[in-house]
N, C-alpha and C positions, 0 to 999 in steps of 0.2 A: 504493500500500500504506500507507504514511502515515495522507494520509487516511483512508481507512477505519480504521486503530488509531485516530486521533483521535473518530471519529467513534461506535468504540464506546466507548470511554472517557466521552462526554458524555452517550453513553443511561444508561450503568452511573448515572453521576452522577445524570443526570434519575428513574432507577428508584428511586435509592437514599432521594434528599430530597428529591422535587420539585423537586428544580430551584434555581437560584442565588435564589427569591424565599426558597424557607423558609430560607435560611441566612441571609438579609437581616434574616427575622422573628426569630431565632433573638439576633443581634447589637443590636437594635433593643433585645429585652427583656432582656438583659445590660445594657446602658447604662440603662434606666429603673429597673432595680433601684440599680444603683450612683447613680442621680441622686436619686433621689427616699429612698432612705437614707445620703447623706451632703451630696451636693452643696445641696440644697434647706436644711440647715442649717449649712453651711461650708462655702465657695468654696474649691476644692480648686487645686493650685499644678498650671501646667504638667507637670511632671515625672509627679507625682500623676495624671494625664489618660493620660499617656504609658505609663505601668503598667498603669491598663486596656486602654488600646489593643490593649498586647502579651498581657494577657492573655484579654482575646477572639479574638483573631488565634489563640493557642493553643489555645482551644474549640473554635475554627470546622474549623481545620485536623484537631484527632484526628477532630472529629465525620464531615469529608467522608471525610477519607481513612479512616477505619476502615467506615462505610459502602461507602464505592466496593470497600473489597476483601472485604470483604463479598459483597457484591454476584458480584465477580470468581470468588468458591470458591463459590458456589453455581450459578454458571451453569457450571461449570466453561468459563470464556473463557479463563485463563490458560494450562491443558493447550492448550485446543484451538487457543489461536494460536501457544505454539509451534511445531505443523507447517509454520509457515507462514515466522517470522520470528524473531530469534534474541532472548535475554531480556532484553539490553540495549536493543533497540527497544524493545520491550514497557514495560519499565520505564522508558524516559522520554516515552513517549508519553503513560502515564500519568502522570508527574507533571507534564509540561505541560499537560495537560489540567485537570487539578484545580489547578493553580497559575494559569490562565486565567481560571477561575470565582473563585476565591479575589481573583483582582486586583480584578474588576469587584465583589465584597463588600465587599473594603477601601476600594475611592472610598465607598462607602454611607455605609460605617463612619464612617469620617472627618470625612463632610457630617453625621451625626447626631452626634457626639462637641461637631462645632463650635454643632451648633444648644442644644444641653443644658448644654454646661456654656461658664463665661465665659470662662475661662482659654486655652481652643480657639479659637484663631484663625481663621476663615477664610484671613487672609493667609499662613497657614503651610500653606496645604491641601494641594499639591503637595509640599513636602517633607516632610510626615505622610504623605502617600500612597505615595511613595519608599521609605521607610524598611518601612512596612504591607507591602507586595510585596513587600522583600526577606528579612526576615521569615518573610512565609509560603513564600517559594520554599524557605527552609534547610528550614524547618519539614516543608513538602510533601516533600520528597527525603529525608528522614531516616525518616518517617513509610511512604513506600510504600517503601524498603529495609526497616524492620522487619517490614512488611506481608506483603512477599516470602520472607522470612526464616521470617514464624511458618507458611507455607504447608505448609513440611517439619518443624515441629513439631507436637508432643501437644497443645502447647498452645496452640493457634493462640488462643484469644479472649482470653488476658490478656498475652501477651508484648510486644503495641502500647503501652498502659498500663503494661508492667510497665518497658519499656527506653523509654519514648519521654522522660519525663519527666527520669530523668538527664543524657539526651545533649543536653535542650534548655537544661539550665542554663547551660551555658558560652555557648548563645547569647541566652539573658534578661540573662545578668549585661555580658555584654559590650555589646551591642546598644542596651541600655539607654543605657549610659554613652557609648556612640558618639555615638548620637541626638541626647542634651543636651550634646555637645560641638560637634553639627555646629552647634548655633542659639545656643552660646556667640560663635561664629568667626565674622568678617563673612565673607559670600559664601558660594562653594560649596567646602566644607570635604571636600575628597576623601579624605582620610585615616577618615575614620568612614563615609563610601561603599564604599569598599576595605576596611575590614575585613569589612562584611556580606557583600563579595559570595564574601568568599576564604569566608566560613561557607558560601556555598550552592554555592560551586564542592567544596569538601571534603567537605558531605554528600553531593552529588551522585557526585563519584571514590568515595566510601566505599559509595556504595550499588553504585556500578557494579561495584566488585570485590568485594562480599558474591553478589551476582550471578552473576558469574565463577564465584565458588570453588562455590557450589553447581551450576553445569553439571557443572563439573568433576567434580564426585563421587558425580555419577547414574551 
């Protein structure tokens, strides 16, 4: 049973954007915009690099997941797999699924970041990658709870955009600061690891009991 929720989950995705290449193409032309009007006339500071990062990571992430659920209300799959399996499955099968394709973006992402601009390391690419993934995992679980949420609302098309953007500031602003503490600190500086991950475990519990409560009170 699993599999198969996984398995529609990646069609939904493939129906929705083509597939992990347009979201490649999509991150590609975010960075050449940012390169070619700023970087091409001022070599921009690590930190600087790090800002875009997170914020293509936060394009990439509304774009899949407002698609895929998208996708999800028009085929009505979410009704229909109820019958089968309870909504906490459902809901993190989907955001495994879309936080799967997001990870194999973010290695992209990272390799085009370092090829553009000079301040991007290659030798940092692994823990630029770390950081990308966890990231999008908050990002993804915050993003399909709101998703979920606006299904039993009027106003299903601006309620993603209208709550998503508040609740991710507490993880731009923190996130951020993690980041460039973890490549202040020789080694692997666990303390800015453990803060991202407690962000994805909390949106994750938070979407699972927004979840909950709307069973409850159908």
């Amino acid at each position: 049973m699993l599999l198969t929720l996984l398995k529609k989950e990646f069609c939904l995705i493939g129906r929705s954007l083509g597939g992990i290449i347009s979201l490649f193409t999509l991150s590609v032309a975010v960075v050449f915009i940012f390169y070619t009007s700023i970087e091409v006339n001022e070599i921009l500071s690590a930190r600087s690099i790090r800002g875009i990062k997170w914020a293509i990571i936060f394009i990439l992430n509304f774009v899949i997941v407002s698609q895929s659920l998208w996708e999800e209300r028009e085929s009505m799959g979410w009704e229909a797999s109820l019958s089968f399996v309870s909504p906490i499955s459902l809901y993190l099968a989907k955001s495994f699924a879309i936080w799967f394709c997001t990870i194999l973006v973010n290695g992209a992402l990272v390799l085009v970041l370092s090829v553009f601009f000079q301040n991007m390391s290659m030798e940092r690419y692994w823990g630029e990658w770390l950081f990308a993934n966890l990231g999008s995992g908050s990002l993804v679980f915050l993003g399909v709870s709101l998703g979920l949420i606006a299904f039993e609302s009027r106003l299903k098309e601006i309620i993603i955009p209208l709550l998503q953007l508040p609740f991710s500031i507490p993880l731009f602003l923190f996130g951020l600061e993690a980041e460039h503490r973890y490549w202040q600190e020789p080694g692997f500086y666990l303390p800015s690891v453990g803060l991202l991950l407690f962000f994805m475990l909390f949106y994750a519990t938070l979407g699972s009991v927004m979840i909950e409560i709307l069973r409850n009170e159908r």
